[in-house]
PDBQT receptor file of N, H, CA, C and O in Angstrom, charges set to zero:
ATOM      1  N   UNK A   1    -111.951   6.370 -37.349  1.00  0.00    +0.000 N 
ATOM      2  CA  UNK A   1    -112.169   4.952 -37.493  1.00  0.00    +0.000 C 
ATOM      3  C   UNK A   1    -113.489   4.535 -36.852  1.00  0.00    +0.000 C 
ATOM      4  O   UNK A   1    -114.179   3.699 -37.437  1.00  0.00    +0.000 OA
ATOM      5  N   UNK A   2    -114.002   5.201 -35.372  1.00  0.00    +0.000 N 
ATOM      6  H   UNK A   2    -113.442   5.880 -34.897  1.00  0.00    +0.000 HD
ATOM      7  CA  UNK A   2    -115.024   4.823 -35.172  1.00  0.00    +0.000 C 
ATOM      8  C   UNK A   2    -115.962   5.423 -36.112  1.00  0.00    +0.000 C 
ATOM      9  O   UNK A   2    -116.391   4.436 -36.710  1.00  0.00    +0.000 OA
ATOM     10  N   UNK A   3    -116.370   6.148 -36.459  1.00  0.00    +0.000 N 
ATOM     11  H   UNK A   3    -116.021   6.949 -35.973  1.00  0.00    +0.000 HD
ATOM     12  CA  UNK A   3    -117.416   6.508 -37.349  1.00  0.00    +0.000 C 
ATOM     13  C   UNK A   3    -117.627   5.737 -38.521  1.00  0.00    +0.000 C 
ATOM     14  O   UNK A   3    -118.738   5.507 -38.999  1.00  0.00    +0.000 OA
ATOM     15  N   UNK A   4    -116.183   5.208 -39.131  1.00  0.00    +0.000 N 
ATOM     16  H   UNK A   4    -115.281   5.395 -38.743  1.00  0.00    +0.000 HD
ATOM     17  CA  UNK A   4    -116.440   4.168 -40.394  1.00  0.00    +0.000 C 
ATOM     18  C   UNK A   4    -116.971   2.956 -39.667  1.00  0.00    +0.000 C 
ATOM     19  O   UNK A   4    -118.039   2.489 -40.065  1.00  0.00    +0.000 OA
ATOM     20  N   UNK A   5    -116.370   2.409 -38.677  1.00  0.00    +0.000 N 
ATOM     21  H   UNK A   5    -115.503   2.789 -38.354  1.00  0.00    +0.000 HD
ATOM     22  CA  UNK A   5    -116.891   1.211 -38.474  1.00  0.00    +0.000 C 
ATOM     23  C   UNK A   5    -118.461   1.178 -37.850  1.00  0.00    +0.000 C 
ATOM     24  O   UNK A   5    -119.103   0.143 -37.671  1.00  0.00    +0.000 OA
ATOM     25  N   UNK A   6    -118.965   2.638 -37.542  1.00  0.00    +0.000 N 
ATOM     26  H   UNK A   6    -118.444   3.479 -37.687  1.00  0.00    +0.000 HD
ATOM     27  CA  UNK A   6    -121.039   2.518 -37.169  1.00  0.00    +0.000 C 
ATOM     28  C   UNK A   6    -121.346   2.820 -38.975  1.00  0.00    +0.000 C 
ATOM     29  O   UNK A   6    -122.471   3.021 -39.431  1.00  0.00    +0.000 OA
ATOM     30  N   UNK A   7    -120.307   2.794 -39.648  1.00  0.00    +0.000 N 
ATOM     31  H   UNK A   7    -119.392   2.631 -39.278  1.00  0.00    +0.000 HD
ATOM     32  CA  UNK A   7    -121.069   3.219 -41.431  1.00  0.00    +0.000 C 
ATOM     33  C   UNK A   7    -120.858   1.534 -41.576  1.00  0.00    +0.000 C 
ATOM     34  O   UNK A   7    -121.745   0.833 -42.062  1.00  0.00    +0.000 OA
ATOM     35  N   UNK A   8    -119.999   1.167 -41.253  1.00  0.00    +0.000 N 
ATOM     36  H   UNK A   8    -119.279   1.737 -40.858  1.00  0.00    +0.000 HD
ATOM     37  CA  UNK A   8    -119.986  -0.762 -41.473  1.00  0.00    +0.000 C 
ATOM     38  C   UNK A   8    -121.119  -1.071 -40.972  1.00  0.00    +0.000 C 
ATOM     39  O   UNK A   8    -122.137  -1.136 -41.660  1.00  0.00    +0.000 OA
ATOM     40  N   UNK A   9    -121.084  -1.324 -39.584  1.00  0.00    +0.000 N 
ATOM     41  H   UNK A   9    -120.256  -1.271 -39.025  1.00  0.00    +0.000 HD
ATOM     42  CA  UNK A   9    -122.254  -1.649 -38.965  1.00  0.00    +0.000 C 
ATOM     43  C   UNK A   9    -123.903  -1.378 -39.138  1.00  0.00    +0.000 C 
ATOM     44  O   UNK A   9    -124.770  -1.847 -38.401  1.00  0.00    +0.000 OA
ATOM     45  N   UNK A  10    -124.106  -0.550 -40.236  1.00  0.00    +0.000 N 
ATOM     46  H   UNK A  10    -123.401  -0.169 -40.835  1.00  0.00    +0.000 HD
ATOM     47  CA  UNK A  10    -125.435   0.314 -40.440  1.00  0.00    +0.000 C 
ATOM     48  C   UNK A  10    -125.305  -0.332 -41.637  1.00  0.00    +0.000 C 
ATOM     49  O   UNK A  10    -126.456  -0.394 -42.069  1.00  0.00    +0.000 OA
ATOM     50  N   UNK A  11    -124.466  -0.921 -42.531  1.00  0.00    +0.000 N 
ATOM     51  H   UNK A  11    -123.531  -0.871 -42.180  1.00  0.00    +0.000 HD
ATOM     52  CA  UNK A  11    -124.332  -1.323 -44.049  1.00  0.00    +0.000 C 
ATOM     53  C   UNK A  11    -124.307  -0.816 -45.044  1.00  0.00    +0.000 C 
ATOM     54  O   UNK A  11    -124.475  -1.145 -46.219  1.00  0.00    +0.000 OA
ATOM     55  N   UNK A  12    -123.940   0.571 -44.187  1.00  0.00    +0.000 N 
ATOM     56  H   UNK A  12    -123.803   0.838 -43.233  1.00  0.00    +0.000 HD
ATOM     57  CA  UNK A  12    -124.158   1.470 -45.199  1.00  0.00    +0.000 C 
ATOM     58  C   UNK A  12    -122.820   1.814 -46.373  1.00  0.00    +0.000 C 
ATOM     59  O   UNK A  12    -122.681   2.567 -47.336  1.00  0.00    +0.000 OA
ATOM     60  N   UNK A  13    -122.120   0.964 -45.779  1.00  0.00    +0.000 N 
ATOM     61  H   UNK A  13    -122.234   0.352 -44.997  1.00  0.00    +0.000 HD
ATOM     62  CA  UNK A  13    -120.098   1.166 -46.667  1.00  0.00    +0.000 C 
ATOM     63  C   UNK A  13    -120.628   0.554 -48.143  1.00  0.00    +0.000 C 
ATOM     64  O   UNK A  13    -120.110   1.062 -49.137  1.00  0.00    +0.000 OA
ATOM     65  N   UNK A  14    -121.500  -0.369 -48.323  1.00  0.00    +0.000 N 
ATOM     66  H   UNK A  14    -121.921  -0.782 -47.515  1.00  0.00    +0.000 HD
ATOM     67  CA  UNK A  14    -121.342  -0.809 -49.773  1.00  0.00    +0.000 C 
ATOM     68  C   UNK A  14    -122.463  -0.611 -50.316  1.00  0.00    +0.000 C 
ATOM     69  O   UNK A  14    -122.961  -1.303 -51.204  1.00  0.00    +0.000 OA
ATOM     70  N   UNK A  15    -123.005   0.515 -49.725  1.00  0.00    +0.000 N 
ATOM     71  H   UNK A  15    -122.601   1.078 -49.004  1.00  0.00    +0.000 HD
ATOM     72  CA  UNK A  15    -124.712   0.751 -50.576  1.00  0.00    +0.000 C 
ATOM     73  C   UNK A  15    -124.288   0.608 -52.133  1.00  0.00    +0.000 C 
ATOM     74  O   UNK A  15    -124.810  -0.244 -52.852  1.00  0.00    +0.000 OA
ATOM     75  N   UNK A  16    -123.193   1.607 -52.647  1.00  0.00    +0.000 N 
ATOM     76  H   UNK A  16    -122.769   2.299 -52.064  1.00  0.00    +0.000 HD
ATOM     77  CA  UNK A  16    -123.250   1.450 -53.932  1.00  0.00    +0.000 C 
ATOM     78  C   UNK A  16    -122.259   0.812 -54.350  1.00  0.00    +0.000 C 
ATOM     79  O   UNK A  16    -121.534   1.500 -55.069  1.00  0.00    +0.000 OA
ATOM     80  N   UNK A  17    -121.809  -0.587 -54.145  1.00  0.00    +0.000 N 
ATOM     81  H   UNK A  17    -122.397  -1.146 -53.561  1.00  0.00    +0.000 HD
ATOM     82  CA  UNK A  17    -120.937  -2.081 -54.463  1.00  0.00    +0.000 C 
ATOM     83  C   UNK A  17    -119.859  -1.302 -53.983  1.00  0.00    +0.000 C 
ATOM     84  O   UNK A  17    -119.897  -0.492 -53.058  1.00  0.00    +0.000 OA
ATOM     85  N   UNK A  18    -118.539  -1.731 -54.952  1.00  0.00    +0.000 N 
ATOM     86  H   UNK A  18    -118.508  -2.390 -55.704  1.00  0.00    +0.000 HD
ATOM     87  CA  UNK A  18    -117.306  -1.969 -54.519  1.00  0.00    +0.000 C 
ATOM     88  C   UNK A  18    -116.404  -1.077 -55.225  1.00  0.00    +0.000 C 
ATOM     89  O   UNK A  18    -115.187  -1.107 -55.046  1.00  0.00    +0.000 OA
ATOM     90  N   UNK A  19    -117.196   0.003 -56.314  1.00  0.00    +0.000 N 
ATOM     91  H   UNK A  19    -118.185   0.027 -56.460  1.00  0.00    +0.000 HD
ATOM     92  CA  UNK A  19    -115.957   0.785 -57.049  1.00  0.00    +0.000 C 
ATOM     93  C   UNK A  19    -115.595   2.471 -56.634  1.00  0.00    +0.000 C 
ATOM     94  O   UNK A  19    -115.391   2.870 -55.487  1.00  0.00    +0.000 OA
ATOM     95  N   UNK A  20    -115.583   3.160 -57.654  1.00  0.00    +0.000 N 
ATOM     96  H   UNK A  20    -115.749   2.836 -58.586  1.00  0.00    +0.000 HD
ATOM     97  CA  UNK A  20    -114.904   4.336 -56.650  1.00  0.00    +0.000 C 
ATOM     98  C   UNK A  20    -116.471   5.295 -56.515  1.00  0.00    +0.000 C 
ATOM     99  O   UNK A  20    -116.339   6.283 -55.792  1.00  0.00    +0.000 OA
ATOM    100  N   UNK A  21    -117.149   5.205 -56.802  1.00  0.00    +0.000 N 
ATOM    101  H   UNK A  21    -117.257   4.403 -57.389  1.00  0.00    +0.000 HD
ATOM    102  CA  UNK A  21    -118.420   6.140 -56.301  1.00  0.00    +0.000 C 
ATOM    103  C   UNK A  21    -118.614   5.448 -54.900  1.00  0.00    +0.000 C 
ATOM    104  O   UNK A  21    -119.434   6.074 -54.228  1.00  0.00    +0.000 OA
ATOM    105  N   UNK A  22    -118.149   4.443 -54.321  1.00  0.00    +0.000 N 
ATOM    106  H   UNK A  22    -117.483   3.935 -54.867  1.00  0.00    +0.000 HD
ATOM    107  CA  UNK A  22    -118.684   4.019 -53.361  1.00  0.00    +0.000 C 
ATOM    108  C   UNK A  22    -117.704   4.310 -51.991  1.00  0.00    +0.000 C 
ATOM    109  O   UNK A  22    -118.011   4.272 -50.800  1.00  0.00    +0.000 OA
ATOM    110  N   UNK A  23    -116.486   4.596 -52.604  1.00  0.00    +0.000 N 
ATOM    111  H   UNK A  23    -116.236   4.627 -53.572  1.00  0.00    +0.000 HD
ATOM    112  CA  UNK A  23    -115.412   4.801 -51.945  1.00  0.00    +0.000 C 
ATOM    113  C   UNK A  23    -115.791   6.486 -51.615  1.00  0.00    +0.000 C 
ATOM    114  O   UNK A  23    -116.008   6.994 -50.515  1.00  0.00    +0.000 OA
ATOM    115  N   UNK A  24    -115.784   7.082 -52.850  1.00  0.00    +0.000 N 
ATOM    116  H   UNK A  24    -115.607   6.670 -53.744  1.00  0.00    +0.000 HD
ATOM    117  CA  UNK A  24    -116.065   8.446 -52.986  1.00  0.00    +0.000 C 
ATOM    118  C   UNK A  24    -117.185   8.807 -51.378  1.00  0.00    +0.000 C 
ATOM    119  O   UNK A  24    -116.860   9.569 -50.467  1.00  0.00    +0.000 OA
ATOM    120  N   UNK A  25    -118.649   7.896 -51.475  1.00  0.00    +0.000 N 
ATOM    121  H   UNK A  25    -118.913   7.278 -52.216  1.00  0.00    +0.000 HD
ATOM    122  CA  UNK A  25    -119.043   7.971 -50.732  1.00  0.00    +0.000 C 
ATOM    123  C   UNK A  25    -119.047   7.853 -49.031  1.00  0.00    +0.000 C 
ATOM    124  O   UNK A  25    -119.525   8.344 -48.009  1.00  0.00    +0.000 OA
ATOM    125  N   UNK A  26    -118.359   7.069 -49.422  1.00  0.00    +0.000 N 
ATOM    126  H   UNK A  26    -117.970   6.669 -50.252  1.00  0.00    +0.000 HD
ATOM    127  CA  UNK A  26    -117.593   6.836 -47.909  1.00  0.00    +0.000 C 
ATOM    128  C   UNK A  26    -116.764   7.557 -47.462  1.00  0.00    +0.000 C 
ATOM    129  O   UNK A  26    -117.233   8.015 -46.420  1.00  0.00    +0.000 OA
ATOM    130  N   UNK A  27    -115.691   7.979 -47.650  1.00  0.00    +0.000 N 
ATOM    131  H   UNK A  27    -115.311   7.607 -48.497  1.00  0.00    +0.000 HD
ATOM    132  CA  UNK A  27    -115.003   9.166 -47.101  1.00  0.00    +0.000 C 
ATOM    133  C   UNK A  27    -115.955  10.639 -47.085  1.00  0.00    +0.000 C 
ATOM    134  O   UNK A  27    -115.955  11.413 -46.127  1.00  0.00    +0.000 OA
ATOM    135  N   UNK A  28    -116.520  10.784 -47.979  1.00  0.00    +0.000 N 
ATOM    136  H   UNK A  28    -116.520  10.156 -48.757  1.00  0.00    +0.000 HD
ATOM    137  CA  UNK A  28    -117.362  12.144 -47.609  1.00  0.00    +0.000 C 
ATOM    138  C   UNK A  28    -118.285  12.141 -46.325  1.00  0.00    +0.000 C 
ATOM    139  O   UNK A  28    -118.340  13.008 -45.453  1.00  0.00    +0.000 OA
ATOM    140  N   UNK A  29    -119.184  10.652 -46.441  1.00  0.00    +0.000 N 
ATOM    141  H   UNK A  29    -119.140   9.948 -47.150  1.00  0.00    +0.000 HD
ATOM    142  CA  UNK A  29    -119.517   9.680 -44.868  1.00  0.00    +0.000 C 
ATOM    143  C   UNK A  29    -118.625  10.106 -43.951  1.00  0.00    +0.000 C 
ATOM    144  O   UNK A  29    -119.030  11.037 -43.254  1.00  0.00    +0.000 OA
ATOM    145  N   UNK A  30    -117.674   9.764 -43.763  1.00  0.00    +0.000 N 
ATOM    146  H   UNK A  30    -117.344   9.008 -44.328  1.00  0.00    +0.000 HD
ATOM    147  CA  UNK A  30    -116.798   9.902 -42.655  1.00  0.00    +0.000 C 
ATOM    148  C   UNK A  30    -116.042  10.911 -42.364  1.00  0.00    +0.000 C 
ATOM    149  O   UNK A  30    -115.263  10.878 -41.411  1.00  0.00    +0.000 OA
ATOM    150  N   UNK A  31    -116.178  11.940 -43.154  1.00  0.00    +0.000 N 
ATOM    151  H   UNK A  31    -116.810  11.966 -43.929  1.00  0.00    +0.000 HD
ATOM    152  CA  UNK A  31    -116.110  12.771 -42.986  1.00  0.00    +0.000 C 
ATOM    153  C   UNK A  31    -116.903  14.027 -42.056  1.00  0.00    +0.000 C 
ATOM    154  O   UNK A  31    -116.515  14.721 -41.116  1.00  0.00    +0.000 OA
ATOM    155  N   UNK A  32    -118.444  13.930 -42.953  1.00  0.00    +0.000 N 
ATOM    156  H   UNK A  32    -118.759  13.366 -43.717  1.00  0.00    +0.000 HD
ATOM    157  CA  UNK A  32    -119.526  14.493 -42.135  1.00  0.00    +0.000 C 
ATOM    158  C   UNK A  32    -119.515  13.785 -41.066  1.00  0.00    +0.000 C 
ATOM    159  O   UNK A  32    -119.257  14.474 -40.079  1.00  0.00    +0.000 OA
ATOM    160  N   UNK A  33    -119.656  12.880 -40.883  1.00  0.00    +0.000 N 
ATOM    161  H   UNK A  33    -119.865  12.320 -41.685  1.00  0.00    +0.000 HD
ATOM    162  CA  UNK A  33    -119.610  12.071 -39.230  1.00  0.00    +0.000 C 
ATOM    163  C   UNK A  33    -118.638  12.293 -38.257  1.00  0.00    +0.000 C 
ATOM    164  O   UNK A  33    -118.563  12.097 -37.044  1.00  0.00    +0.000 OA
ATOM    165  N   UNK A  34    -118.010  12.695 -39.005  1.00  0.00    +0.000 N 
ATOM    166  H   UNK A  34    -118.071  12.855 -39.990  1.00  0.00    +0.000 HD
ATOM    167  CA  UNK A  34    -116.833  13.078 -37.599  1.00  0.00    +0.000 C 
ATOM    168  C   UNK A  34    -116.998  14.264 -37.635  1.00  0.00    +0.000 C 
ATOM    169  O   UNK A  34    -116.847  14.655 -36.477  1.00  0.00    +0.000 OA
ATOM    170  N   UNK A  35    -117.267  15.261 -38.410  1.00  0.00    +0.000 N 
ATOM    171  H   UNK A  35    -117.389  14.943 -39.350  1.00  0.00    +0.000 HD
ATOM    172  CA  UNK A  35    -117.455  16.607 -38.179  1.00  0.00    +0.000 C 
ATOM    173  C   UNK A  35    -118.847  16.689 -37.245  1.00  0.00    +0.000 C 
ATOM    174  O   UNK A  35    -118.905  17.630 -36.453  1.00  0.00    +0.000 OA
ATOM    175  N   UNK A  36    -119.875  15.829 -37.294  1.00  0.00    +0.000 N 
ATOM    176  H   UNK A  36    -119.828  15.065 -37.937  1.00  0.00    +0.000 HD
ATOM    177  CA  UNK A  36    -121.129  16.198 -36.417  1.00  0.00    +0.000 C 
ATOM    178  C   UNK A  36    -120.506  15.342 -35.181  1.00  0.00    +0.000 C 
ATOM    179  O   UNK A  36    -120.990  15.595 -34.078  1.00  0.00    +0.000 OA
ATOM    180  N   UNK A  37    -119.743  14.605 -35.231  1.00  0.00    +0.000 N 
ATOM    181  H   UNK A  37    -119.350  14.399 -36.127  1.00  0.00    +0.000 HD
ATOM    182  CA  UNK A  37    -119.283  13.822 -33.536  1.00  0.00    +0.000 C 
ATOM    183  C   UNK A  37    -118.643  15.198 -33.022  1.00  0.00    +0.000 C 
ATOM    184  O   UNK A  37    -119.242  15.813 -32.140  1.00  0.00    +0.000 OA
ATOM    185  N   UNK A  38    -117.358  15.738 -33.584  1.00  0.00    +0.000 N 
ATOM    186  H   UNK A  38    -116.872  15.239 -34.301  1.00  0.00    +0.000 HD
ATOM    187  CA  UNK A  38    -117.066  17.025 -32.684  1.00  0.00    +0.000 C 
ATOM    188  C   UNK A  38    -117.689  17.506 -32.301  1.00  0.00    +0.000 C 
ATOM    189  O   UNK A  38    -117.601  17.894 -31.136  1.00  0.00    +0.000 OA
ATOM    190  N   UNK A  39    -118.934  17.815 -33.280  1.00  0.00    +0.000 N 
ATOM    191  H   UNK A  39    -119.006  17.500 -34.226  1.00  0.00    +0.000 HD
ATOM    192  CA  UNK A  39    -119.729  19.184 -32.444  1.00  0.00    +0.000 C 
ATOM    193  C   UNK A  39    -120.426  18.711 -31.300  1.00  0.00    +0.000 C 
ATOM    194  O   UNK A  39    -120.513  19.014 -30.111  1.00  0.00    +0.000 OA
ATOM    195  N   UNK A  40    -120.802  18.024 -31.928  1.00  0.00    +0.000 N 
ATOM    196  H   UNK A  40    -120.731  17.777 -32.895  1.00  0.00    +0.000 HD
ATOM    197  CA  UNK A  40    -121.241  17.305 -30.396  1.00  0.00    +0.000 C 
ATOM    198  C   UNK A  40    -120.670  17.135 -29.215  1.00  0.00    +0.000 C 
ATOM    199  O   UNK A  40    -121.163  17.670 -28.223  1.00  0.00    +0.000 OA
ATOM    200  N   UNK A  41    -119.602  16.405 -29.138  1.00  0.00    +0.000 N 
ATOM    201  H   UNK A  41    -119.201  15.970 -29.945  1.00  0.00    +0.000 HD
ATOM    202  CA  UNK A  41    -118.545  16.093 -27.926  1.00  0.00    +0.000 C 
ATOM    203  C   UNK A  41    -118.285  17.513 -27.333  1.00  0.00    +0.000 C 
ATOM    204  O   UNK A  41    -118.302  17.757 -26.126  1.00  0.00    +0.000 OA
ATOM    205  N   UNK A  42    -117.989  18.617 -28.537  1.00  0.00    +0.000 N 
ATOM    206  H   UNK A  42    -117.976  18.418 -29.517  1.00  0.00    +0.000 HD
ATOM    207  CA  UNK A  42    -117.717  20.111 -28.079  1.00  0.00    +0.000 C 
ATOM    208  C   UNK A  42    -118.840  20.415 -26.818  1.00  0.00    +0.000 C 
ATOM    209  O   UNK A  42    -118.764  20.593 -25.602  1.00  0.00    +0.000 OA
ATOM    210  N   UNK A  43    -120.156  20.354 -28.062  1.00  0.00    +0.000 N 
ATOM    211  H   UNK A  43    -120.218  20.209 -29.049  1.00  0.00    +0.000 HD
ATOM    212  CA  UNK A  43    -121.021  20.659 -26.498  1.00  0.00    +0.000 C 
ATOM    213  C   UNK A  43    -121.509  19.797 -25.422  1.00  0.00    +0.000 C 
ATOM    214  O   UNK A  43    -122.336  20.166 -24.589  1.00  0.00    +0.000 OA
ATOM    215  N   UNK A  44    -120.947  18.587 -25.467  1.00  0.00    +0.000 N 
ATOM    216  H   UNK A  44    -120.275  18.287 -26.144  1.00  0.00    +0.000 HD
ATOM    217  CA  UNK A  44    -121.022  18.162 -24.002  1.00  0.00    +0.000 C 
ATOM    218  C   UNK A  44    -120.715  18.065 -23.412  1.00  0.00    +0.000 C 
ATOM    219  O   UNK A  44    -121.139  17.568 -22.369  1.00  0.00    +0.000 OA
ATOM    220  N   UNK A  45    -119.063  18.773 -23.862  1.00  0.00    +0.000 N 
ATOM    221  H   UNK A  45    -118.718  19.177 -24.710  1.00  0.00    +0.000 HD
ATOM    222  CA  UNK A  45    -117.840  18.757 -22.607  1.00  0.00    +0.000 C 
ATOM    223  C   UNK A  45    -118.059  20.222 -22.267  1.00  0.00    +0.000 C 
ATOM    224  O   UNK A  45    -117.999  20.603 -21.098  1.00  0.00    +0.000 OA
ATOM    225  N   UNK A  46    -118.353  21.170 -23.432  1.00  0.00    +0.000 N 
ATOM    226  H   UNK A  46    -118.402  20.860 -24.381  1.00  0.00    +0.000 HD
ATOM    227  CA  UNK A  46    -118.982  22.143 -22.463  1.00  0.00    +0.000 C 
ATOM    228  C   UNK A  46    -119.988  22.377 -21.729  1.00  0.00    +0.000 C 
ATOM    229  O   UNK A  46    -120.044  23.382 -21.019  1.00  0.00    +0.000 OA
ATOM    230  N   UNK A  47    -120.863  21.548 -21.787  1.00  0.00    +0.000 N 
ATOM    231  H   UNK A  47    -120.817  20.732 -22.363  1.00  0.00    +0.000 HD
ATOM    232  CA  UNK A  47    -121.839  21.447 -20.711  1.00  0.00    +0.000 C 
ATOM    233  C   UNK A  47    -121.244  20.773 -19.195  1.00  0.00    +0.000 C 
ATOM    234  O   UNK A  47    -121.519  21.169 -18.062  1.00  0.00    +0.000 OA
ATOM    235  N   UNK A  48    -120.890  20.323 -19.352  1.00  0.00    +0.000 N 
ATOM    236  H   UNK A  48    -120.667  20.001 -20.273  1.00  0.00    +0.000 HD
ATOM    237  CA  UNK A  48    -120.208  19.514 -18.107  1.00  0.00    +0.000 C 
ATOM    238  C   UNK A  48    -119.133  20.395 -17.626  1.00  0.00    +0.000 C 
ATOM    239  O   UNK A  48    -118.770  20.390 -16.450  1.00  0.00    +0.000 OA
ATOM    240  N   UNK A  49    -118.678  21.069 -18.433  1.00  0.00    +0.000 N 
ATOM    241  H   UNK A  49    -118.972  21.073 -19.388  1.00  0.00    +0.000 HD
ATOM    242  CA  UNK A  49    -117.760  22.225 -17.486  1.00  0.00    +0.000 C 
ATOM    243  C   UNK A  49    -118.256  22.966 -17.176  1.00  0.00    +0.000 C 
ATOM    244  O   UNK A  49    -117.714  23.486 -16.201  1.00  0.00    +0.000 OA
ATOM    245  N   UNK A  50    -119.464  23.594 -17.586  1.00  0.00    +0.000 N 
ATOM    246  H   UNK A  50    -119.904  23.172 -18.378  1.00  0.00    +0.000 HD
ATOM    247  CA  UNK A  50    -120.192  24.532 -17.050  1.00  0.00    +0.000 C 
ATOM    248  C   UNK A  50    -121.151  23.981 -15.758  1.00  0.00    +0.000 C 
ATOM    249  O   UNK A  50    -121.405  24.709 -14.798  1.00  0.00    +0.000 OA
ATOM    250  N   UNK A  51    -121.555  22.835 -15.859  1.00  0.00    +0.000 N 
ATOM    251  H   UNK A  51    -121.349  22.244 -16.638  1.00  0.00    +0.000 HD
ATOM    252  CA  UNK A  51    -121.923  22.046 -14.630  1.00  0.00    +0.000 C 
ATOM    253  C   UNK A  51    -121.092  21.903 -13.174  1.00  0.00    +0.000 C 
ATOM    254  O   UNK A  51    -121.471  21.872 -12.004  1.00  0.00    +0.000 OA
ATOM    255  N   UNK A  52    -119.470  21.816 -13.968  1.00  0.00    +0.000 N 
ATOM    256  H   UNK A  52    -119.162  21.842 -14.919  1.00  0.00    +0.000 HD
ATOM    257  CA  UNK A  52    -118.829  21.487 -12.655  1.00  0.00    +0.000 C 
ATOM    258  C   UNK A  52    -118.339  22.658 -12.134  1.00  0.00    +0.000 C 
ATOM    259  O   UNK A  52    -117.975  22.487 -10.970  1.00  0.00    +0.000 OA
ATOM    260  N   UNK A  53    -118.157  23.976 -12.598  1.00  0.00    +0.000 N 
ATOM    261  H   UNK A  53    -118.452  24.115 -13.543  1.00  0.00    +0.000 HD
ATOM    262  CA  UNK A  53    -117.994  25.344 -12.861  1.00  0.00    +0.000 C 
ATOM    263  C   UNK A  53    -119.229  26.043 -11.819  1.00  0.00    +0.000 C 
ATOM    264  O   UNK A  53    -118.945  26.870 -10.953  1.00  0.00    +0.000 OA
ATOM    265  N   UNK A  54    -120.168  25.712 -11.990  1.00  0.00    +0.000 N 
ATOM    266  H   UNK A  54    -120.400  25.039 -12.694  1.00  0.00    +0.000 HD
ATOM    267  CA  UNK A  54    -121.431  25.571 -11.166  1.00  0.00    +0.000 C 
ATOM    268  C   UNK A  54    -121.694  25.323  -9.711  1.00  0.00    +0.000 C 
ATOM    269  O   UNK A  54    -122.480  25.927  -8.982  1.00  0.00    +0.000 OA
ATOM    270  N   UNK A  55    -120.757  24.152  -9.369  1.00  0.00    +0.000 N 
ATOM    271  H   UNK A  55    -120.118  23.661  -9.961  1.00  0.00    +0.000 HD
ATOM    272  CA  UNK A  55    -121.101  23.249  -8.466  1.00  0.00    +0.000 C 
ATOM    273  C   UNK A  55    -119.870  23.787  -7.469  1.00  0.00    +0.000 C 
ATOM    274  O   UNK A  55    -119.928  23.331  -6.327  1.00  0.00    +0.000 OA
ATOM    275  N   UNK A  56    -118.883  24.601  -7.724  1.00  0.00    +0.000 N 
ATOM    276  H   UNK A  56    -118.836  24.972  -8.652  1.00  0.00    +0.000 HD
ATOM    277  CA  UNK A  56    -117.614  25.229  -6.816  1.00  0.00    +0.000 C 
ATOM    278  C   UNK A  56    -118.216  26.180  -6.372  1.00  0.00    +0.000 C 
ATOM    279  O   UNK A  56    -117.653  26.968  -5.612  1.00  0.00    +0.000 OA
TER     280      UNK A  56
């Protein structure tokens, strides 16, 4: 849900109006977006464990 609502916020939900190519687009959107948020979050929680892993 957060990722659709920064695709709201960017305006990017109705680039192509209101029918199903646009829908189409949007879930594939939110899709890739949450797949690049994991990876991300992955490596910054592993960085931070390896930080605090570090610091004992």
């Amino acid at each position: 849900m957060v990722i659709y609502r920064v695709l709201e916020k960017l305006h990017i939900i109705h680039l192509f109006g209101n029918g199903l190519l646009a829908y189409i687009f949007t879930a594939v959107a939110v899709i890739c977006g949450s797949v690049v948020f994991s990876v991300c979050a992955k490596w910054f929680l592993n960085k931070i464990e390896t930080i605090l892993k570090n610091n004992k």
